[in-house]
Structure formats: structure tokens, C-alpha cells
C-alpha positions in Angstrom: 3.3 -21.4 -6.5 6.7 -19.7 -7.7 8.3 -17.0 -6.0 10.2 -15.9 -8.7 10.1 -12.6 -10.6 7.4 -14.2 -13.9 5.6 -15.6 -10.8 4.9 -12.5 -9.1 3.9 -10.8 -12.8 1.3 -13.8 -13.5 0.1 -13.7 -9.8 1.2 -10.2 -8.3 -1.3 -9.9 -5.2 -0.2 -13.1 -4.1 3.2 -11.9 -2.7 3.3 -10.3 0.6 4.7 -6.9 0.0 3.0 -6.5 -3.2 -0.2 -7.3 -1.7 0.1 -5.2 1.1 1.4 -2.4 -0.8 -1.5 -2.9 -3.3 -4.3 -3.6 -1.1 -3.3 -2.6 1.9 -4.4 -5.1 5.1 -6.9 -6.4 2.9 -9.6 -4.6 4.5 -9.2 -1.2 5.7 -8.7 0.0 1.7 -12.3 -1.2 1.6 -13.0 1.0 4.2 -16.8 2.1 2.1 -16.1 -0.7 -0.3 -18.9 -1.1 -3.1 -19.2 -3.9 -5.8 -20.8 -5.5 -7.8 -20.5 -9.2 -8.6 -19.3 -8.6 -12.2 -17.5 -11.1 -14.2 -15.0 -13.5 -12.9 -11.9 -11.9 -12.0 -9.4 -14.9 -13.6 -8.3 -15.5 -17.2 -10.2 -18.3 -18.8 -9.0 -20.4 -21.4 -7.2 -18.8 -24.2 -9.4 -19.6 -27.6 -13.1 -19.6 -25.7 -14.7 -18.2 -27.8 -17.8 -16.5 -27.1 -19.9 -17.8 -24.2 -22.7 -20.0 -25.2 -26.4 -20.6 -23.2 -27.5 -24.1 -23.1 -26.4 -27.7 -22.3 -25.1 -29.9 -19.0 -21.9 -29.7 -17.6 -20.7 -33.1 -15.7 -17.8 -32.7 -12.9 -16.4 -35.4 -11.3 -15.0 -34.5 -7.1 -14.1 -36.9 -5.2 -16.8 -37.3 -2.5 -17.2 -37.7 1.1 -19.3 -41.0 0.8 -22.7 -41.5 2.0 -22.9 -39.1 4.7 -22.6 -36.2 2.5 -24.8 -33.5 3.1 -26.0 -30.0 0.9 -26.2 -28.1 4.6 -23.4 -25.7 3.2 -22.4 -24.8 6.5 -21.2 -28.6 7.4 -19.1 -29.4 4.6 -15.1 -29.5 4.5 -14.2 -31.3 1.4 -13.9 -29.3 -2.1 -16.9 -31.0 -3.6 -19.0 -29.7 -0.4 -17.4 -26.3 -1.8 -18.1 -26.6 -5.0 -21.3 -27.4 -4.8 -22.3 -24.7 -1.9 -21.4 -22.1 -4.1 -23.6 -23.6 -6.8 -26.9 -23.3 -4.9 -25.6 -20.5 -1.9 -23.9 -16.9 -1.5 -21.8 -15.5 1.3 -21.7 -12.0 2.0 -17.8 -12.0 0.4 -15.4 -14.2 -1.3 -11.9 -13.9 -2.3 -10.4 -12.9 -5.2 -7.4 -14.7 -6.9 -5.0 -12.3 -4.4 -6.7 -13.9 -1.6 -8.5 -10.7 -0.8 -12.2 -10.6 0.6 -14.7 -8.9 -2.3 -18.7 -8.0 -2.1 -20.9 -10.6 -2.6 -24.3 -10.6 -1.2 -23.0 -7.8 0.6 -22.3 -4.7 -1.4 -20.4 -2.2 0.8 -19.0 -2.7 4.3 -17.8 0.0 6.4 -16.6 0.1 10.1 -16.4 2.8 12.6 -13.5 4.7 14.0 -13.0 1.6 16.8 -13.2 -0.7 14.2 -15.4 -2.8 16.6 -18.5 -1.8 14.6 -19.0 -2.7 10.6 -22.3 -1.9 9.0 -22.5 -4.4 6.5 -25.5 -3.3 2.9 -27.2 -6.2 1.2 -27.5 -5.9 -2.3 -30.8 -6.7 -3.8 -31.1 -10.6 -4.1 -33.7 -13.7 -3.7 -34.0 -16.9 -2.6 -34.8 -19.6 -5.1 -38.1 -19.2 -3.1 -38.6 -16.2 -4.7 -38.4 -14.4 -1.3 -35.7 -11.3 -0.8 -32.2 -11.9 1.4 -32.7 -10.0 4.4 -30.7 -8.8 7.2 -32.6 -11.8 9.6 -31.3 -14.3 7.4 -27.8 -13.1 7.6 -28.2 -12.9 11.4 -29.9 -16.4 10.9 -27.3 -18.0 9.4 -24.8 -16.9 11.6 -25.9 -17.6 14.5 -26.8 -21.2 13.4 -22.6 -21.7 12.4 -21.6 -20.3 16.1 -24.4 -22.4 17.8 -21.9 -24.2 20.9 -23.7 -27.2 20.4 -22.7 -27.8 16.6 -19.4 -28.4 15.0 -19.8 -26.1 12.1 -16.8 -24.6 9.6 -17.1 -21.6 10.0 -17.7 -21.2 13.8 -14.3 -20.0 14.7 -13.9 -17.6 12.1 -17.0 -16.2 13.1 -15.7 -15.9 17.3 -15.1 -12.2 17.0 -18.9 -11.0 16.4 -21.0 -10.4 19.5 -24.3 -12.3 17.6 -27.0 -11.5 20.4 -25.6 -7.4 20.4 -25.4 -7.7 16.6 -28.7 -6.3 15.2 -30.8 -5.8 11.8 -31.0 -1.9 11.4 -33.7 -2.4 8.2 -34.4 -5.1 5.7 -31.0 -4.9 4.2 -28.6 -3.2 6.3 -26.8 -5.4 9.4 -24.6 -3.7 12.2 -22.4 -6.3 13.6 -20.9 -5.7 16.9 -17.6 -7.3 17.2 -16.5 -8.5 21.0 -13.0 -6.4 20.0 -11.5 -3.8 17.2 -11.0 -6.4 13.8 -9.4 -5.1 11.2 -9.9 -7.8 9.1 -13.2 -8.1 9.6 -14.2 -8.6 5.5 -12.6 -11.7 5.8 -14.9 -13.0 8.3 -17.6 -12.6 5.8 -15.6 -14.7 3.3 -14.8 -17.4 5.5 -15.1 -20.4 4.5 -18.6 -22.4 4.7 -20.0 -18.7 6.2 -23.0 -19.4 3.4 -26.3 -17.1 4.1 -29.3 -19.4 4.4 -32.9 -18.6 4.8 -34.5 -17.4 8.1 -35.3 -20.9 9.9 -34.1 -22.9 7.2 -33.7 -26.7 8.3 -34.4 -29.1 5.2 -30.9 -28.6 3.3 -31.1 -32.3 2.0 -34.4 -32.3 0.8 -35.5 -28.6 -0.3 -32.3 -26.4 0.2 -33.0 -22.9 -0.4 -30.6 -20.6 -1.4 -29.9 -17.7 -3.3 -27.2 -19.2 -5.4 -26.9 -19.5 -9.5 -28.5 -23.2 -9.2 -31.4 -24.7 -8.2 -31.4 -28.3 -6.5 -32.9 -31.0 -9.0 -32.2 -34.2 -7.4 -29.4 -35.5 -4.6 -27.8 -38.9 -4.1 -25.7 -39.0 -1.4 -22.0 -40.1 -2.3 -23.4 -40.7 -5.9 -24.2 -37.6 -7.8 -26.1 -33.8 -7.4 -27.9 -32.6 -10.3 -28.7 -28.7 -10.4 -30.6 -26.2 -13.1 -30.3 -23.0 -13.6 -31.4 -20.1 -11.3 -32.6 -17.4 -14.2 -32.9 -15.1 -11.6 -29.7 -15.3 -9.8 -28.7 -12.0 -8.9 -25.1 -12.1 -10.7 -26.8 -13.0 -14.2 -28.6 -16.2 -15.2 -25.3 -18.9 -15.8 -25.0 -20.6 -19.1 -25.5 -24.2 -18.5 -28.9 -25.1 -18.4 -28.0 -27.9 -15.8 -24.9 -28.2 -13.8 -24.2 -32.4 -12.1 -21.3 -33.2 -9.7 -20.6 -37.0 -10.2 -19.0 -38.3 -6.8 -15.3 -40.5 -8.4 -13.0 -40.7 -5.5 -10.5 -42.4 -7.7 -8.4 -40.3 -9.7 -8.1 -43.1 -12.6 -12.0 -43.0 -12.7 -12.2 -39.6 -12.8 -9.8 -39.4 -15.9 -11.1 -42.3 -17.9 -14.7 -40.4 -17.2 -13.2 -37.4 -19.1 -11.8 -39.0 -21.5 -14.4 -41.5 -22.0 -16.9 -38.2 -22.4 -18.9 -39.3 -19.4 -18.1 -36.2 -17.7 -16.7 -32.7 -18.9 -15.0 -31.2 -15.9 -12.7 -33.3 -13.9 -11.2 -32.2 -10.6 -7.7 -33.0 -8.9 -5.8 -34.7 -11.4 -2.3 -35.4 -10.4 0.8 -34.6 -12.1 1.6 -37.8 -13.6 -1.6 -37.8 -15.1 -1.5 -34.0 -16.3 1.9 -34.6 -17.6 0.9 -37.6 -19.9 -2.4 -35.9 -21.3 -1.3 -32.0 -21.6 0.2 -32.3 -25.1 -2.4 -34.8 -26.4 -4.8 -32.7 -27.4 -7.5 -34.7 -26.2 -8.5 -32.9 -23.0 -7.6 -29.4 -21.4 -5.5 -29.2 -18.8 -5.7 -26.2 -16.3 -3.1 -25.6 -13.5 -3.9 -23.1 -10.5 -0.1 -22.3 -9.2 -0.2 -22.7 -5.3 -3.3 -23.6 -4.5 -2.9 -26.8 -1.7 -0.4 -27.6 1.0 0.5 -30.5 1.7 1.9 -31.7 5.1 2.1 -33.9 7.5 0.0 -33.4 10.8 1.1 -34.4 14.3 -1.3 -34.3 17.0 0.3 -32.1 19.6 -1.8 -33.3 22.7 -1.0 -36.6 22.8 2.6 -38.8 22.5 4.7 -38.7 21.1 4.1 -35.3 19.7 3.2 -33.9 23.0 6.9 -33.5 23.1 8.0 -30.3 21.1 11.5 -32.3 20.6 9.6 -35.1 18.9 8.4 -32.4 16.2 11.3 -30.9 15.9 13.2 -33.9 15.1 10.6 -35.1 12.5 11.0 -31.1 10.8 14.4 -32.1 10.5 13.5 -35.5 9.1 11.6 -34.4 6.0 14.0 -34.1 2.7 11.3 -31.9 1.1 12.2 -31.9 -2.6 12.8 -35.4 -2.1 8.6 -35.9 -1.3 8.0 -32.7 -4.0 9.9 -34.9 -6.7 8.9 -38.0 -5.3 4.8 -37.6 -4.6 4.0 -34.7 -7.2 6.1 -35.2 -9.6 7.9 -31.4 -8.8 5.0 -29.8 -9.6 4.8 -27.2 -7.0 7.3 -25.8 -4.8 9.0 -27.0 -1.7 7.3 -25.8 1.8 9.2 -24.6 5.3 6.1 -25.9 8.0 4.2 -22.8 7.6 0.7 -22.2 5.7 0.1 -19.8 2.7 4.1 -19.3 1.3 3.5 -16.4 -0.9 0.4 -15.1 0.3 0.1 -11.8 3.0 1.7 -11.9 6.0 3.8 -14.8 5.8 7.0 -15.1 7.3 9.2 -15.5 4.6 12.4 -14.4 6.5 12.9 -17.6 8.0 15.4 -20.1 7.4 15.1 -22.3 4.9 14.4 -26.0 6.9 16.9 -28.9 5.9 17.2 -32.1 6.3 19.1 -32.9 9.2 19.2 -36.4 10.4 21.9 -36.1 13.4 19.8 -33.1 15.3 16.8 -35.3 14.4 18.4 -38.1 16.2 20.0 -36.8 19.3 16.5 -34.6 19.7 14.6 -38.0 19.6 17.4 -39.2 22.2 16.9 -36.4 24.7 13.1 -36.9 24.6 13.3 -40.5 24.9 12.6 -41.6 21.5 15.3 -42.9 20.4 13.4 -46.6 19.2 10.2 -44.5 18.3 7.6 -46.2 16.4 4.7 -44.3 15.0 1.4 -44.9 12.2 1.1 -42.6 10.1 -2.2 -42.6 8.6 -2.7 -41.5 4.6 -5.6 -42.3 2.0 -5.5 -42.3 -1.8 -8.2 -39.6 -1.4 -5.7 -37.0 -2.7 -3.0 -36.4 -4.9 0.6 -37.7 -3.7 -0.7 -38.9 -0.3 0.0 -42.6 -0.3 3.2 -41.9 -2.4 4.5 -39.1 0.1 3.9 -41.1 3.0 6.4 -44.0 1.5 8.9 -41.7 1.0 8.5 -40.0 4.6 8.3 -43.8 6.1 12.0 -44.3 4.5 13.1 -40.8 5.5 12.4 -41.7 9.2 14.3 -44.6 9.2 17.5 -43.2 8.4 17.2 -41.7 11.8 15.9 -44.8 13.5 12.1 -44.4 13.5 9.8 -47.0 12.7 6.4 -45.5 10.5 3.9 -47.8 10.4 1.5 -46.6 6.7 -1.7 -47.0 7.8 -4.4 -46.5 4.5 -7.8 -45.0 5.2 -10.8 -45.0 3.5 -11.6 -42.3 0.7 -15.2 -41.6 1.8 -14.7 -41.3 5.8 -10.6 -39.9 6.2 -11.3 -36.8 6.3 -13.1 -36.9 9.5 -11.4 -39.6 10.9 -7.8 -37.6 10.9 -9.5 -34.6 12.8 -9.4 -36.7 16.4 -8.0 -39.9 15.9 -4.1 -41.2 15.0 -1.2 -39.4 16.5 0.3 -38.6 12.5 -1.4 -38.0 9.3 -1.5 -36.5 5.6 -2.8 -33.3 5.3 -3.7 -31.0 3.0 -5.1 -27.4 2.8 -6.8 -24.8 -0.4 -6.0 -21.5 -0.6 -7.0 -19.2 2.2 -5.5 -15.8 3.8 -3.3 -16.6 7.0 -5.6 -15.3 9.5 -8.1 -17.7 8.3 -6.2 -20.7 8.6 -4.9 -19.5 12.1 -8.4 -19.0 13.2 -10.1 -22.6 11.4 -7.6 -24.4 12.2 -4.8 -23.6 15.4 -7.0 -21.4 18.1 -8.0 -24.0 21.3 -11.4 -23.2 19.8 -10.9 -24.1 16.1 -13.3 -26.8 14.6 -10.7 -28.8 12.1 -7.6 -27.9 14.5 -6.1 -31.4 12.8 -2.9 -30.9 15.3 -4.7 -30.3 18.2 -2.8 -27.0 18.6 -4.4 -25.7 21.4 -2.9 -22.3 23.4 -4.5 -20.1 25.0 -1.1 -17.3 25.1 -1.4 -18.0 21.3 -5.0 -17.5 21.2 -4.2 -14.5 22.5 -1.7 -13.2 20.1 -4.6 -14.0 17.1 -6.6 -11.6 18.7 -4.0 -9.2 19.0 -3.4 -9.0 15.3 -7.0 -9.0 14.6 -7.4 -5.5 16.6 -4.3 -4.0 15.4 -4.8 -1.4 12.5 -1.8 -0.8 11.5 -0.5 -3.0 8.5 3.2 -3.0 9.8 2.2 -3.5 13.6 0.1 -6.2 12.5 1.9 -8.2 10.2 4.6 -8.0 13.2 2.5 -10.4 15.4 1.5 -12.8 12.7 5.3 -13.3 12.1 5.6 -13.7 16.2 2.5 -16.4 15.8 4.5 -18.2 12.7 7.9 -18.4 14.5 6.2 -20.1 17.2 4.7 -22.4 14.8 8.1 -23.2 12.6 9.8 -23.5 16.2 7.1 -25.9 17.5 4.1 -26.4 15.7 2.4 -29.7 14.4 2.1 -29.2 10.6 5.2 -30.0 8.9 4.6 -28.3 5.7 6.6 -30.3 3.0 5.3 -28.6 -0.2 2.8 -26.3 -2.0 1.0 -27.9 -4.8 -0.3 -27.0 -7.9 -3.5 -27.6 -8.7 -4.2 -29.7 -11.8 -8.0 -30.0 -13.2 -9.0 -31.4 -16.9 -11.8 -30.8 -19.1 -13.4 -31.3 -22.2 -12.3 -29.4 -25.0 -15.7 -28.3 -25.2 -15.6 -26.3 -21.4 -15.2 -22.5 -21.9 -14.6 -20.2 -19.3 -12.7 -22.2 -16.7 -10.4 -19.9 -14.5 -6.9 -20.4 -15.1 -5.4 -18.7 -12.3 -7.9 -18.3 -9.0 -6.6 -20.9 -6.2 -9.1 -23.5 -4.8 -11.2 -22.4 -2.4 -11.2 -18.8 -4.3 -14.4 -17.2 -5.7 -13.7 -18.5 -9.4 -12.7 -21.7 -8.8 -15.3 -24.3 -9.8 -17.0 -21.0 -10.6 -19.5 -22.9 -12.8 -22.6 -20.1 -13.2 -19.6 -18.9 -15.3 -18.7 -21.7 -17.3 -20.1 -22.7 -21.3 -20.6 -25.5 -23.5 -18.9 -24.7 -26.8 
């Protein structure tokens, strides 16, 4: 992501003012929004061509290993994405401006309090054959906020009252929220927030949902083969069968496209786009902005208990050093906050820098001085290994030790959620408020820096029941200054995000971030 003028032409929702100008909180200019599911709202390829019915598409993810699972409300890795929105729907997604759009629902309107939304279910089946119903959006809900489970979604969902929340007929639901949310659309888009059937247990064996695919076979850590839905309520895709191939290496994902073993190939990295772009072998597509990439330090434990500790290592990173260094400067250099560019974020802070003698008599005043820390990183993504080099030679200019501790590919995603002190992190696109509730509210399930505050807690809710645009926006800056001053994300860079395919793909999005509605939006997608 780019903030420059051509930036904010090719992407113009994704600047703050613009998008608040334009859209206007995001939410309350879809006050009676209606929709329809239409066509994707990105650019595809240039030279397409006309779409074409017929064939199988192969796309390689990296995986999550052999505990995998198709329950769509579990999964937290981009293949668990992509292949969620292959056989489910949410009631809303987001566009490539990061705003919340009708999916299964198709209008949403609240009340004057804004502590009541009535949410209309367009008409749509399960690959059952039975209709979506307002019990199976109350279902599914209330299985992600169940307190004994660990699901995705759950905190997003904290601001419904579920048992006052109510079906009023077959397709209308009246959620009853616990305070006024302005924002509530985006609770409908959040992430993993899939609608499943009423009851609906078997999501390895017979997963039902209402989504463009239907489940053919599923291997664990291996591969997921999918067919068509013909009666998918957004139009029948093209491919007559869809398989994600599980390649946690990015050199066997590659030499699979290249090889023709597979046509779509996600998260390449920039060294590799760089070397194939002009080929003419392959396509390669880059989505400006879509990840951040940091370094997480758990705030409830030492050393990073000790908001001098995090300070200092702020001032360690050299960030175009690790931009240059671990993706090749193929992105943009980050300042510890999430979602640079996108609504609401605080761009009128000062620009971080590296600082070694701050960082060293900080480390002095909290004891430090001789720290010695692990910092654990995988090869499961892009510039991980190679930015936790450079960061382990940063920190000893200012007399800390990092010990580079490599994790597995299949399990490091859930490993870094509790255990280590220090980690590599990265994050897809998502509004603000979504990755301040997922991820930094005491109750957040993947809260990776244990951020946990209850006077902060407070201020989320604050800006969640404040109408005004202005008034709002004022406390999610007051929430972000916190977080530059003494969070636990140091926020090195923003990404692009670089995926290859066969010169046969058609209709790939070229500009909607990951985690966006047409990203790996593959009921979309042809066979030339």
C-alpha cells in the first residue's frame, strides 16, 4: 500500500478521509442498505477474455497441517478462508475499501438507538436443498459466542445480546445489541462469522453450506476437492470443480505452477514475483497493502511486561532496513499501528525511527540492559525467517541478545497465540475496529500480545456507540496513541500481496486485499 496521490486514484476508499467522506462510517450510509451479490467488485486481469464454464482449478495455500478442519468458524489461516468462502456465506463481506456489503443478508437497517438492526435474508439454500432461515443465522451465532469454545469470531460478535436477539419470520432477524453500535454491518462481516445450518455438527464429514461449492472429498493437511453448487444463490461459478492443494513451501508452491500441477498459487514472495513477472510464463497479481507484518511481544509476561522494554525495541527496528531486507521493498514501511491507509487510522503520528541510544538507556532504566530474548519465526510466510535475521542484528547494536527460534509450518500459528515472549506476526486486510476487537480487547480470541485492558476495553465500546463519524474517529485515534505509546505489535511494514497463476486463470481480482470478499473469490474465476 502507497499513500501517494496514483495510490489513492487506483485504491480511493482505502484512504481515511476519502473513505469517510465517501462512505461515511461505513455503516450508517447503509442505513436501509439493499444488494444484491452482483459481480465482483475488483478488476480482473486485463486480456480475460470472456468467461468460460467448465474445467478444475488447482490452488496451492499453505496449510495448517493435519489438524485442519472445514468447521468455518475455527479456522485462522488464509487457506481456512479461502476455502470457507467456497462452501459458506456470511451475512456481509467487505469490499476492496474495506467496507461491509450484503451478502446473505440483503438490507440492514437499525433504529433511532442504534441498539436495534433488523437484518432481511435474501432468498438462498443450503447445498441440502433446504432454505437459510433466520434460526440458522441465530444458530450460528450463538455456536461462535458459545464461552466454552475458542471461536474467530466470538469477540467481534460481543456486542449482540444472542438470547434477547430473536427470529421475527423465516427471513427477517432483529438483533438486540447490549449498547448503540454504529458499526454494526461490520459485525456481520467479521471474519469466520459464516452462517451454518440449524444444528449443524459434521463440518468434516458432510459440511453443509450455502456456499458456490459443494464438498467432494477432504484430506486433512493434504488437499480439499469441491464441485460446483448450480444452485448457488450468486449464480452457478464456472469451474466445474474447484481443489486447494495444501504446499507450505513457497518453492513447492511455485515449481507446482510452473510445473502445471496447479493453476493458482498463493503467497509468493517478492524475490520470486520479481524473477517470473516478465517471463511470460505465469501471471503475476499483486494486491497493494494487504498484510502487516510485525513483531509481537507478549505484554503479560517479562520482559515485555515492562512498557520501557517495548518501547526500546520500537526504537530498535530500522524499518526500511527489514522492508528492503525481508520483502525485497515491496510494500511500504509501517509505524506499530494496524491498517495504514485504511479508516480511522491515525496517520498524524510521528513517523518512528530508529533510535538506538533511547533504546538503550530505556532498556537501562528497566533493568535490561544484558537482555536476552527468543524470538520465535517460521518459514510459513513470506519474509519471516529473513526479517527475524535482520531484527536479531538490529538488537544487538543496542546490546540485546535474540535468540531465532524456527517453528514448524503446520502448528506456528497456534503455538505463537500463548507461548514465547516474541514472535513474527502478520495480519490480512480488515477495518480497524475489527482488528481492535479480534485481536487487543481482554476478551479477544487471537490477542497474540496479550493486550489485555479493561480502561481500553472500554474506550472500544465507546467508539462503537458513538454516531458521529468525527466524535468517533476521535477515540479510535485515543485507542492508537495508546497503542504506538505502549502496545505489543511493532508494526515494521505493510506488504504487498503477491499470487501467481496460470496463464490460463481468468478473472482473478487485481486489487481486493486478502481477507476481502474477492480475494480467492473462485465461484468467479475461469479456465480460458
Amino acid at each position: 500500500m502507497h499513500d501517494d496521490p496514483a495510490h489513492r486514484l487506483r485504491h480511493p476508499g482505502l484512504h481515511r478521509r476519502g473513505f469517510l467522506a465517501a462512505s461515511g462510517a461505513a455503516s450508517l450510509g447503509a442505513l436501509a442498505l439493499t444488494g444484491c451479490g452482483g459481480s465482483p467488485s475488483g478488476a480482473s486481469g486485463h486480456g480475460d477474455g470472456k468467461p468460460k464454464r467448465g474445467g478444475r482449478l488447482r490452488a496451492a495455500f499453505a496449510g495448517g497441517g493435519a489438524s485442519e478442519s472445514l468447521d468455518p468458524h475455527l479456522g485462522s489461516l488464509f487457506a481456512d478462508a479461502a476455502r470457507a468462502k467456497a462452501l459458506y456465506d456470511k451475512l456481509a463481506d467487505y469490499d476492496a475499501s474495506l467496507v461491509a456489503r450484503p451478502r446473505l443478508a440483503s438490507a440492514w437497517e437499525p433504529n433511532a438507538g442504534l441498539d436495534r438492526w433488523k437484518v432481511t435474508l435474501r432468498e438462498a439454500t443450503f447445498h441440502d436443498g433446504k432454505p437459510v432461515t433466520a434460526d440458522d443465522v441465530l444458530f450460528s451465532y450463538r455456536r461462535i459466542a458459545d464461552p466454552e469454545k475458542t471461536f474467530r469470531a466470538k469477540a467481534s460478535l460481543e456486542p449482540i445480546d444472542l438470547k434477547a436477539s430473536r427470529a421475527l419470520d423465516r427471513r427477517t432477524v432483529e438483533f438486540v445489541l447490549k449498547r448503540p453500535t454504529a458499526e454494526f454491518p461490520n459485525v456481520l462481516a467479521a471474519f469466520g462469522a459464516y452462517i451454518v445450518p440449524e444444528g449443524a455438527g459434521d463440518f468434516d464429514g458432510k459440511p453443509v453450506g450455502s456456499g458456490p461449492f459443494r464438498l467432494v472429498s477432504f484430506s486433512p493437511g493434504r488437499s480439499t476437492v469441491l464441485r460446483r453448487n448450480d444452485d448457488y444463490w450468486d449464480g452457478a461459478p464456472y469451474l466445474d470443480r474447484l481443489e486447494f492443494i495444501v504446499a507450505n513451501d513457497e518453492s513447492a508452491r511455485i515449481n507446482s505452477l510452473l510445473g502445471g500441477q496447479v493453476e493458482y498459487a498463493h503467497e509468493l514472495s517478492p524475490t520470486t514475483a520479481r524473477a517470473h513477472e516478465k517471463a511470460g510464463q505465469i501471471e503475476i497479481v499483486r494486491l497493494p497493502g494487504s498484510a502487516m507484518q510485525a513483531f509481537a511481544m507478549k505484554t503479560d509476561r517479562p520482559p515485555f511486561d515492562d512498557k520501557r522494554v517495548r518501547e526500546a525495541f520500537f526504537l530498535i527496528a530500522d524499518r526500511k532496513e527489514l522492508l528492503n531486507g525481508a520483502l525485497s521493498g515491496a510494500g511500504e514501511i509501517g509505524n506499530d499501528l494496524f491498517g495504514k491507509g485504511y479508516a480511522y487510522y491515525a496517520d498524524g503520528l510521528p513517523q518512528r525511527e530508529q533510535d538506538l541510544g533511547r533504546a538503550r538507556k530505556l532498556l537501562k532504566q528497566a533493568g535490561a540492559e544484558d537482555l536476552r530474548v527468543t524470538l520465535d519465526t517460521s518459514a510459513v510466510a513470506a519474509g519471516f525467517t529473513e526479517a527475524a535475521g535482520i531484527f536479531r542484528d538490529q538488537a544487538a547494536k543496542a546490546g540485546v541478545t535474540i535468540r531465532v527460534r524456527n517453528g514448524s509450518k503446520d502448528s506456528y500459528w497456534n503455538d505463537i497465540l500463548d507461548s514465547g515472549t516474541l514472535c513474527s506476526y502478520r495480519s490480512g486486510a480488515m477495518p480497524i475496529e475489527s482488528h481492535l476487537s479480534q485481536r487487543l480487547l481482554t476478551g479477544s480470541t487471537t490477542n497474540a500480545t496479550k493486550w489485555q485492558h479493561k480502561d481500553f476495553d472500554a474506550l472500544y465500546q465507546q467508539a462503537q456507540s458513538t454516531r458521529d463519524d468525527k466524535d468517533r474517529a476521535a477515540v479510535y485515534e485515543r485507542m492508537q496513541r495508546r497503542l504506538y505509546a505502549e502496545g505489543g505489535f511493532l508494526v515494521w511494514g505493510f506488504a504487498d500481496w503477491i499470487i501467481g497463476t496460470a496463464r490460463t486463470v481468468g478473472g482473478v481480482d487485481h486489487r481486493a486485499p486478502a481477507n476481502t470478499l474477492d480475494w480467492a473469490r473462485f465461484d468467479k474465476v475461469w479456465l480460458r
